[in-house]
C-alpha positions as CSV (number, residue, x, y, z in Angstrom):
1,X,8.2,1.1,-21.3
2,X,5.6,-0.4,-18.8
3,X,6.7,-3.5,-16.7
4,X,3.2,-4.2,-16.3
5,X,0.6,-5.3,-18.7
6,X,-2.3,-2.4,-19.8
7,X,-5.0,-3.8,-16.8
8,X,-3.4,-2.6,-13.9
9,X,-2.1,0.7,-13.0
10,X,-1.2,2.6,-9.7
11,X,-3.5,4.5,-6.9
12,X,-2.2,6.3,-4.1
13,X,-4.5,7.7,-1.4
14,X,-3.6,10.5,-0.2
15,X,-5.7,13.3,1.6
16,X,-5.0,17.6,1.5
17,X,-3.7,17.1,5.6
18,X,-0.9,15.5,4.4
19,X,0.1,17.4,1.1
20,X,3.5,17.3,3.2
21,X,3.9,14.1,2.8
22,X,2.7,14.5,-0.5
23,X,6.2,15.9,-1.8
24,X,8.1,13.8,-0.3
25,X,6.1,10.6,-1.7
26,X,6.4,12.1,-5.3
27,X,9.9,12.7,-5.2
28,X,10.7,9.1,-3.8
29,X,8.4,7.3,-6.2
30,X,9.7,9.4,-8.9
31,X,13.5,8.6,-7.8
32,X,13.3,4.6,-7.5
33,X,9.6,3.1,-8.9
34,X,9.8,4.0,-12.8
35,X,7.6,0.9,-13.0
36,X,5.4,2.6,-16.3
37,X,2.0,2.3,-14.4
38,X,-0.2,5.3,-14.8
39,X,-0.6,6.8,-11.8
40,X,-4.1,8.1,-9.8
41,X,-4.6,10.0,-6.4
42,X,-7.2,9.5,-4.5
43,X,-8.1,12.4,-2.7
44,X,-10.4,15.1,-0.9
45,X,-9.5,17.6,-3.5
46,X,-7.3,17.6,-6.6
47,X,-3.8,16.9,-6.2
48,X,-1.1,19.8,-7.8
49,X,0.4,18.4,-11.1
50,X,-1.6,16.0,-12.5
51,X,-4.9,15.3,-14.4
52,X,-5.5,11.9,-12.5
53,X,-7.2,13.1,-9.6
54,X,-10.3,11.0,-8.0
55,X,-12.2,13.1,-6.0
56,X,-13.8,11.4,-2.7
57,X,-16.3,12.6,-0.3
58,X,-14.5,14.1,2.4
59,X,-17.3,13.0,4.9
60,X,-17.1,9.5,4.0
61,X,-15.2,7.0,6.4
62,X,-12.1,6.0,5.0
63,X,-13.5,2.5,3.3
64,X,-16.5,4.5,1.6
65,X,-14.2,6.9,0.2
66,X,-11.5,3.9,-1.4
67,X,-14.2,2.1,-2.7
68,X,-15.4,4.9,-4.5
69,X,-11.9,5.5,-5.9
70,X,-12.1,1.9,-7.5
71,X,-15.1,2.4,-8.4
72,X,-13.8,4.7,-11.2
73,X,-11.1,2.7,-12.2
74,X,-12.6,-0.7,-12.3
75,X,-14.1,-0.3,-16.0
76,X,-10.7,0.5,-17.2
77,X,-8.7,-1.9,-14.7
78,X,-9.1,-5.3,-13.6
79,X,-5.8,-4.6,-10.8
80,X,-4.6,-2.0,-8.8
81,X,-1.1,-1.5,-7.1
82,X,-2.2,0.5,-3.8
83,X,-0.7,2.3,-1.5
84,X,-0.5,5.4,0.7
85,X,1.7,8.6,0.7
86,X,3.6,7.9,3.7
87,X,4.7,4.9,2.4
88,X,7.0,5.8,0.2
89,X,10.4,4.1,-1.0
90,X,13.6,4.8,0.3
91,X,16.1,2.6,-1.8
92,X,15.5,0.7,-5.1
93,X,13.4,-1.8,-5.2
94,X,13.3,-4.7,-7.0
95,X,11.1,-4.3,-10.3
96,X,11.6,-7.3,-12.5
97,X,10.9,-9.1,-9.1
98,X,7.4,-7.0,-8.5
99,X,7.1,-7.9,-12.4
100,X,6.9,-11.4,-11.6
101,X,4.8,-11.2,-8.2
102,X,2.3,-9.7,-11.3
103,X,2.7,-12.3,-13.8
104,X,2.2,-15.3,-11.2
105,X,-1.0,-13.2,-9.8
106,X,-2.3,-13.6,-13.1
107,X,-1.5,-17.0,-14.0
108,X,-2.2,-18.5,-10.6
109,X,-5.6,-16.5,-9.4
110,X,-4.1,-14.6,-6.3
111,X,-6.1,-12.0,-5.3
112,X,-3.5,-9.8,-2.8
113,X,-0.1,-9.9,-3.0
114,X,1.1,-7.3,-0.1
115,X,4.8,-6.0,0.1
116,X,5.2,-6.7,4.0
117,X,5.8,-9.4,6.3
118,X,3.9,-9.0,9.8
119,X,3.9,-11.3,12.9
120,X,2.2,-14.0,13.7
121,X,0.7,-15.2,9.9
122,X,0.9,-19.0,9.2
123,X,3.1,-19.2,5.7
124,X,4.0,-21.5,3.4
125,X,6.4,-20.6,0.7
126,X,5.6,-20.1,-2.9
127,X,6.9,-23.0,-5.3
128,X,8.7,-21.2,-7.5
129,X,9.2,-17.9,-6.1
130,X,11.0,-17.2,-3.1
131,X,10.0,-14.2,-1.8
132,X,6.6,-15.2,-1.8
133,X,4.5,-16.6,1.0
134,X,1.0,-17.9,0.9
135,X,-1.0,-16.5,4.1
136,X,-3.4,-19.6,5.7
137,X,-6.5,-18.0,6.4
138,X,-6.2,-19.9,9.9
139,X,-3.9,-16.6,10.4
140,X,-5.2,-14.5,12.9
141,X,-3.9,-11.4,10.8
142,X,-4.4,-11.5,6.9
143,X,-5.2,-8.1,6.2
144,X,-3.7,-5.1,6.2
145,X,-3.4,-1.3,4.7
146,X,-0.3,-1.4,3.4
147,X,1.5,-1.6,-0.6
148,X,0.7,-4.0,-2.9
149,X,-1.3,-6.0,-6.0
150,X,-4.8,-6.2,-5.6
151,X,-8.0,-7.2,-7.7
152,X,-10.2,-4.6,-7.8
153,X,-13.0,-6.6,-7.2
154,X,-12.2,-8.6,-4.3
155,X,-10.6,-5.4,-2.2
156,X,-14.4,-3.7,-2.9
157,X,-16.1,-6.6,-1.9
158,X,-14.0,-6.3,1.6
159,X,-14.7,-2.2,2.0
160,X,-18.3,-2.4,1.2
161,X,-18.8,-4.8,4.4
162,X,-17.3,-1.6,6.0
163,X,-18.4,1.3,4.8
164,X,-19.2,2.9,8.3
165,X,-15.8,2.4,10.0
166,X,-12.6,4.1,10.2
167,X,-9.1,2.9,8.9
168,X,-8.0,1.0,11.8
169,X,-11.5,-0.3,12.4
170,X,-11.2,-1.6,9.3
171,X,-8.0,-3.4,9.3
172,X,-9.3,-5.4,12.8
173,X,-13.4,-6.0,11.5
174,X,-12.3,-7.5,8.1
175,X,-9.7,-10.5,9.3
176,X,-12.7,-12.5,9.6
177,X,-14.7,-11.4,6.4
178,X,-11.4,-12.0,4.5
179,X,-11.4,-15.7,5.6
180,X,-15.5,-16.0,4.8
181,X,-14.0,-15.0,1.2
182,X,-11.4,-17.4,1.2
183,X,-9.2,-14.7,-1.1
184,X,-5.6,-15.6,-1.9
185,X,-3.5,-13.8,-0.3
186,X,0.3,-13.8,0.3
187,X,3.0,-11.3,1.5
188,X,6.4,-10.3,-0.3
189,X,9.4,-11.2,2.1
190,X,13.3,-11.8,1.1
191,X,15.7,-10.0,3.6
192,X,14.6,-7.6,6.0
193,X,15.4,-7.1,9.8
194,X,12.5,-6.6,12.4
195,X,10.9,-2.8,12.5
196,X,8.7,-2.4,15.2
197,X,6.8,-4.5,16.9
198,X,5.3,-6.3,13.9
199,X,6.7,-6.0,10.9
200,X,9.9,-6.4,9.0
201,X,11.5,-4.7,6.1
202,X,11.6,-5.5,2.3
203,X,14.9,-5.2,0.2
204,X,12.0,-6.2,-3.0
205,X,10.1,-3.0,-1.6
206,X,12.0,-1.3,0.6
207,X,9.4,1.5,2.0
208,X,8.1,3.3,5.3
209,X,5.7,1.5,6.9
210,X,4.8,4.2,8.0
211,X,6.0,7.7,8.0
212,X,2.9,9.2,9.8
213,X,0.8,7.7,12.7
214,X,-1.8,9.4,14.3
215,X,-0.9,12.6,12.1
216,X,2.9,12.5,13.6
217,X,6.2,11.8,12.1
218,X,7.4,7.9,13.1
219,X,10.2,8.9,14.4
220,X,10.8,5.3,16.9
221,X,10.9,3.2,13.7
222,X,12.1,5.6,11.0
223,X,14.3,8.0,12.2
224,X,17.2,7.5,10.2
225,X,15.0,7.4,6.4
226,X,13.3,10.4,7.8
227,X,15.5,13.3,9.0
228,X,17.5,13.7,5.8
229,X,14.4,14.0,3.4
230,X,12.4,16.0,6.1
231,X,15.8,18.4,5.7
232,X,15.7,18.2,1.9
233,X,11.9,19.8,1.8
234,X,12.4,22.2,4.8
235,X,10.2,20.3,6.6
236,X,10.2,21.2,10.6
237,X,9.2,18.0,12.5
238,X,7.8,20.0,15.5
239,X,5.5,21.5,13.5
240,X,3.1,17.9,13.3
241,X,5.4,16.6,16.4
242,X,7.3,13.2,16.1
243,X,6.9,9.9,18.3
């Protein structure tokens, strides 16, 4: 039985470099998030194991080839939870709580709810939620490409601005277009120590965050979540290299 009502569902963009990663992201997701939403890959060509592939335009930059993806959902979907697969869980989250964060994005309008507190946002706390925070678009970093509840249409109208620039191009060009938008965004947060330099774990969404950068394992913030299920799959970290 579905947590979550019949207009959202769940799209993970993935890409045939990483079908690694891949494994390990299904066997995690399958392990802790039995949340009921169907699930969709986004990808350059169709992922093993499943009938939900969306098949995107290898050539495309990264925002052409998302909004593409959502493009095929969006008759069917009003809402998309999002993510990546190296961001994958490693303990159980919370899912009656990401079942509320669901029910209050419907009742109250928001149009983002992401699952990761990052430095430097101005915050006030949700009324009657907790681990919910309101993000001021006076913040100098609202955006980011990481888990969480989106409305289809608002997270188009940000990737069509952006169309011709990479992923990390995209995360810096759109703070401002965000704030022209005046979307309502906030960011999940209960316990969770610093990890990194800018972000801080969830015990509502405990994930990586992330387990590849710049096509290497993150070993300087993940090491311990890492080694044992790169040892499960008979993965060899030298092979990509670690950092």
């Amino acid at each position: 039985m579905s947590l979550f009502p019949a207009n959202i569902c769940h799209l993970t963009f993935t890409h045939s470099d990483c079908f690694d990663v891949l494994a390990i992201y299904q066997s995690q997701m399958r392990r802790y998030f039995n949340s009921g939403l169907e699930q969709f890959y986004a990808s350059n060509v169709p992922v093993k194991n499943t009938s939900n592939t969306i098949i995107y335009t290898d050539s495309d930059q990264y925002p052409k080839r998302l909004y593409d993806a959502l493009e095929q959902l969006k008759n069917k979907y009003e809402y998309v939870f999002f993510d990546h697969e190296d961001m994958f869980l490693y303990a159980e989250p919370k899912l009656s709580t990401l079942s509320n964060y669901f029910d209050l994005m419907l009742s109250e309008g928001f149009d983002h709810i992401r699952m990761i507190k990052n430095e430097g946002a101005l915050v006030t706390q949700h009324e009657t939620e907790p681990s919910l925070f309101k993000i001021s678009m006076r913040s100098n970093w609202v955006f980011s490409i990481q888990p969480g509840f989106w409305k289809i249409k608002t997270f188009q109208k940000i990737l069509e601005k952006n169309f011709s620039r990479n992923i990390w191009e995209l995360e810096v060009k759109a703070q401002n277009q965000i704030k022209k938008l005046k979307i309502s965004a906030l960011y999940s947060y209960s316990k969770g120590a610093k990890r990194g330099l800018h972000h801080y774990d969830n015990d509502v969404y405990p994930y990586v965050a992330t387990a590849i950068g710049k096509g290497q394992w993150n070993f300087s913030e993940y090491r311990e979540e890492l080694v044992p299920l790169l040892q499960d799959f008979g993965i060899d970290p030298s092979i990509r290299g670690v950092f």
